[in-house]
C-alpha positions in Angstrom: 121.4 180.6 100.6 121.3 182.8 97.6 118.7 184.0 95.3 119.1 184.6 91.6 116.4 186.9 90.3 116.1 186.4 86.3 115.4 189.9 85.7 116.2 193.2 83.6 117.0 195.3 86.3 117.6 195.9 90.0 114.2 198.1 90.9 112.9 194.8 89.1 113.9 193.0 92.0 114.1 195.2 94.7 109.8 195.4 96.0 110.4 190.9 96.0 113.8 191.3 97.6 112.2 193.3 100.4 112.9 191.6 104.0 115.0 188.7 102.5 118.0 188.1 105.0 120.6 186.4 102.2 122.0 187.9 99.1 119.7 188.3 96.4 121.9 188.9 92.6 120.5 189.9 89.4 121.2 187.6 86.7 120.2 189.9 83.5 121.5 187.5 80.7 119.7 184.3 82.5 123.1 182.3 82.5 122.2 180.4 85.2 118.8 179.5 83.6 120.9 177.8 80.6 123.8 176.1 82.9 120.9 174.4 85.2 117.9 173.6 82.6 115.6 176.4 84.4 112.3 176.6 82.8 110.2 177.8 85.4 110.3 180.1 88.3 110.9 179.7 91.3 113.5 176.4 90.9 115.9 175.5 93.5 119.3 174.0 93.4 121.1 172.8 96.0 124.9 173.4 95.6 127.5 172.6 98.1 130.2 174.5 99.5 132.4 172.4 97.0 130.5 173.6 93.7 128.9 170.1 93.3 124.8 170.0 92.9 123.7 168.0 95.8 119.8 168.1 94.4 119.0 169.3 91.2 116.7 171.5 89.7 112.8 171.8 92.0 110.3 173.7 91.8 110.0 174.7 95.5 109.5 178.4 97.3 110.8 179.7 100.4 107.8 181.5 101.4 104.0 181.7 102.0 104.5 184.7 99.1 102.3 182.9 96.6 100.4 180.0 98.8 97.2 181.7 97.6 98.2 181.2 93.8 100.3 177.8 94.2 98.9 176.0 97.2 102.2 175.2 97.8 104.1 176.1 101.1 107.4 175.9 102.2 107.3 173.8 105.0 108.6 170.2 103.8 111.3 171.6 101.4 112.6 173.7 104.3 112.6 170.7 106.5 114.4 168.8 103.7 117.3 172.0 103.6 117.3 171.7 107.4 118.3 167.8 107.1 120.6 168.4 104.6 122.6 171.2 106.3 122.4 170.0 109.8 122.8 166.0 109.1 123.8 165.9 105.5 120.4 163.9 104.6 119.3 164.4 101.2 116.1 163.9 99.9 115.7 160.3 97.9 115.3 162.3 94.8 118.5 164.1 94.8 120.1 161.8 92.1 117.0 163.2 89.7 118.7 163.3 86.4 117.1 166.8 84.7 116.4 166.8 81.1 118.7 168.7 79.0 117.3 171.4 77.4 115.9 170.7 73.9 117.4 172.4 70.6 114.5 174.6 69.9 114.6 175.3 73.8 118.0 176.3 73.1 117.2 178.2 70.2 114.6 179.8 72.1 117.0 181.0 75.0 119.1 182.5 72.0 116.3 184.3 70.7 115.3 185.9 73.9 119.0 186.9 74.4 118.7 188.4 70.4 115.6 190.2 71.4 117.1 191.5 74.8 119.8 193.5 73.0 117.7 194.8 70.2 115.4 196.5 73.2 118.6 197.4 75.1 119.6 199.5 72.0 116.0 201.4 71.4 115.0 198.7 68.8 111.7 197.7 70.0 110.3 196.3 66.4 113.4 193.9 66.3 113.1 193.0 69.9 109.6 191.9 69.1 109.8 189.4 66.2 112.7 188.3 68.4 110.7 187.8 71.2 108.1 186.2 68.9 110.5 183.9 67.6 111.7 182.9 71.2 107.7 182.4 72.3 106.9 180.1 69.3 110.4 177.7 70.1 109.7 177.7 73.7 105.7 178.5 74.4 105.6 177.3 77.9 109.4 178.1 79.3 108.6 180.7 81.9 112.3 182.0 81.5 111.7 183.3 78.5 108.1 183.9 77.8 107.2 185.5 80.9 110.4 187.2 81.3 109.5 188.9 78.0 106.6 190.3 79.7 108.1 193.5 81.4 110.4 194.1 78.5 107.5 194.0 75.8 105.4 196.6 78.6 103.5 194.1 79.5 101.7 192.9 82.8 104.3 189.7 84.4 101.1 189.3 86.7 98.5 190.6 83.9 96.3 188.6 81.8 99.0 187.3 79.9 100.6 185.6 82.6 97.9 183.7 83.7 96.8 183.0 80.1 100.6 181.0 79.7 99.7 179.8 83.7 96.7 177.9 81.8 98.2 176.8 79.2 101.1 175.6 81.3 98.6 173.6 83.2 96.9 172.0 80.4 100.2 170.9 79.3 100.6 169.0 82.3 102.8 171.8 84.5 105.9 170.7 82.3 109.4 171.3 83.9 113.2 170.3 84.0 113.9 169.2 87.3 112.4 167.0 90.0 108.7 166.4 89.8 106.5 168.1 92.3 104.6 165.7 94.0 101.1 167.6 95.5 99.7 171.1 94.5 
């Protein structure tokens, strides 16, 4: 197992990396959120020792960390990577086809990446309408909207995180990857 965290910095990472027993990388340009569709936080993928995605994008966690918050637990995906490794079982809905990203999703992601190096060089007006821009393409992709959070000086757990949570929800919880079935 390995854990990608979609953030600026490592002392973003280190209080949630804290007691994790497998290698937890940094991946400050969100590549990996444009290769796999990621549009939400956490998402698993399951990738075998050959490279190949054995189940793709799902929006699953590994802990009790956010139970409160989620009602979701661990416990069935867990059993699910304990089939997999130990009989090579996969789920039934490990053939999920995820959605490709759309353009302005796309465009979005650019944005985001536009605003992220304005900010890295001390331009924090043109890192905003940037950020804007990205927001208004993609209002309910967590990768970008919330990951703007910290980098605008704003709360990732404040009120503006769980005003995009409730929008998120009224939307339906949209996401690219398998569909949670339950909480």
């Amino acid at each position: 197992m390995i854990a990608v965290a979609l953030d600026e910095s490592a002392d973003d990472v280190r209080e949630w990396a804290e007691g994790i027993s497998f290698p937890v990388l940094l991946d400050r340009e969100h590549l990996l959120a444009e290769l796999y569709a990621v549009s939400n936080v956490p998402t698993v993928v399951w990738i075998d020792e050959d490279g190949t995605v054995a189940r793709p994008n799902s929006a699953e966690v590994g802990t009790d960390m956010f139970v409160d918050f989620t009602g979701v637990t661990p416990d069935e995906h867990m059993e699910q990577v304990r089939r997999w490794v130990h009989d090579g079982a996969l789920p039934d809905d490990a053939d999920y086809a995820v959605e490709d990203l759309s353009a302005d999703e796309l465009e979005a992601r650019l944005a985001f990446r536009i605003a992220k190096h304005h900010r890295r060089s001390g331009d924090t007006e043109r890192a905003g309408r940037w950020f804007e821009r990205a927001a208004s393409l993609a209002p309910l992709d967590f990768t970008v909207r919330r990951a703007a959070m910290p980098l605008q000086d704003v709360d990732p757990f404040g009120e503006a995180f769980f005003e995009l949570f409730g929008a998120w929800r009224e939307a339906g919880s949209p996401y690219h990857g398998v569909p949670r079935s339950g909480p």
